[in-house]
Steps between C-alpha positions, in 0.01 A plus 500: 500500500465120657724261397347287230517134688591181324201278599144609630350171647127512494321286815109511547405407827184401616439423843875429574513665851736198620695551197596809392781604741696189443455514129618878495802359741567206297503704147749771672794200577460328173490806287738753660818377444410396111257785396532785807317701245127329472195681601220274652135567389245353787123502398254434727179329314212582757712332823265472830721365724753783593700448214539883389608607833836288485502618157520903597694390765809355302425775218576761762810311583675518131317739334748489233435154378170372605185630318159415627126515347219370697176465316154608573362166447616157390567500117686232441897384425451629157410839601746459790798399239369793246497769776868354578583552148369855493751589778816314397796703393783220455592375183389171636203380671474236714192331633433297813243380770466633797451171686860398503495214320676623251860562600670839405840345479438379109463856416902537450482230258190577291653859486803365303251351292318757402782672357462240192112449549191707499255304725702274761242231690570316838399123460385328863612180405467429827185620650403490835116487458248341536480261205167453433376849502787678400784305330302233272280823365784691428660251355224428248427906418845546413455267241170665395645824513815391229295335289296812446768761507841320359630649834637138640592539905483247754383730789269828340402519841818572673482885607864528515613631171729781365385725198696800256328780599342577165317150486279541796455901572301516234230266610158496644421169665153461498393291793599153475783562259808453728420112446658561132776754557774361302272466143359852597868662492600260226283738275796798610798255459498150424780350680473328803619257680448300825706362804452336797383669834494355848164494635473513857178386750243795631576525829205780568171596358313313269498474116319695300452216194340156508378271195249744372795703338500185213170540401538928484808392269300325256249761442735781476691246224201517300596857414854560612589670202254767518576569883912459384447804292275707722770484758666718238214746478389760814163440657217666400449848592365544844575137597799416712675158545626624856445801788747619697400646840847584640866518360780501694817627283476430137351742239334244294198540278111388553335198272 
């Protein structure tokens, strides 16, 4: 029987062809000599750009560790993180971009957290965005987002967080919902806590987000608590929040 691992980090990629191997490098050195047992989960959300063939590339290379999904279409990072979720068989889960500018090397450190804590958050105190159209809107749905769940973070929209297991496997993201994470799991096990992250400049592709992700925040806030608890609840029958057109290791389970 595998060995059970003590981390699965979950990265959706889209589009990340200049990315990927460097990321899958740069996770390797930091986490190796503090966690040689972590499995990494790669999904690829509809990538046109060559992305899946570095990622059966380096699959084929450790097929021990590195588990990759590539879907049929674009669904989203919520379907991309639930898929992840599906497949994860650490104790703790750890989430991340797969643009590199979030930096693997706070992973040691939010680990030790989450021996205390149930939901730990990265904060980007110092972001290297743009300010107007990502950093200023951020800023202000953060403060939307506490006032309506009690959930108070700095930085929802950091993607580098670590989870217990038991607060996040259970979920089904609907699209969207990655944007409120941290009060999603809170409804599994309230305590959380956040700490600061570096934040480093894109130094390929091109963002996915722009200012238009403030004004999808307000209208999902409108009724937040209804899509907080049907994240709990499986999609209807015959609907499915993601497809999977190939696997590469990983015995995971369709949503």
């Amino acid at each position: 029987m595998p060995e059970t691992p003590a981390l699965s980090l979950v990265v959706p990629l889209r589009d990340e062809a200049d990315n990927v191997v460097a990321l899958v490098e740069e996770v390797a050195t930091v986490l190796t000599p503090s966690c040689p047992n972590y499995e990494l989960i790669l999904v690829d959300d509809g990538s046109t750009d060559g992305t899946w063939d570095h990622v059966r590339r380096l699959q084929a290379a450790d097929p021990r560790r590195l588990v990759a999904l590539r879907f049929s279409r674009n669904f989203g990072q919520s379907a991309a993180f639930t898929a992840g979720f599906a497949e994860a068989r650490a104790p703790l889960i750890a989430t991340m971009d797969g643009d590199r500018q979030n930096d693997p090397a706070d992973l040691p450190a939010m680990m030790t957290l989450a021996a205390t804590h149930d939901i730990v958050c990265g904060w980007r105190r110092n972001r290297q965005d743009n300010v107007v159209t990502r950093h200023l809107p951020s800023v202000a749905a953060n403060v939307l987002i506490a006032l309506v769940t009690g959930i108070r973070l700095h930085d929802n929209g950091c993607s580098l967080k670590v989870f217990r297991a038991p607060v996040v496997t259970p979920l089904f993201l609907r699209p969207g919902m990655h944007r409120y994470l941290p009060a999603i799991a809170s409804q599994l096990g309230g305590r959380v806590t956040e700490v600061v992250v570096n934040h480093r400049p894109r130094q390929f592709g091109q963002s996915k987000y722009g200012l238009s992700r403030t004004f999808r925040v307000v209208a999902d806030l409108l009724h937040l608590h209804r899509l907080m608890r049907e994240a709990l609840e499986p999609p209807p029958a015959g609907a499915r929040l993601y497809e999977v057109a190939e696997r590469l290791g990983g015995a995971g389970l369709l949503h």
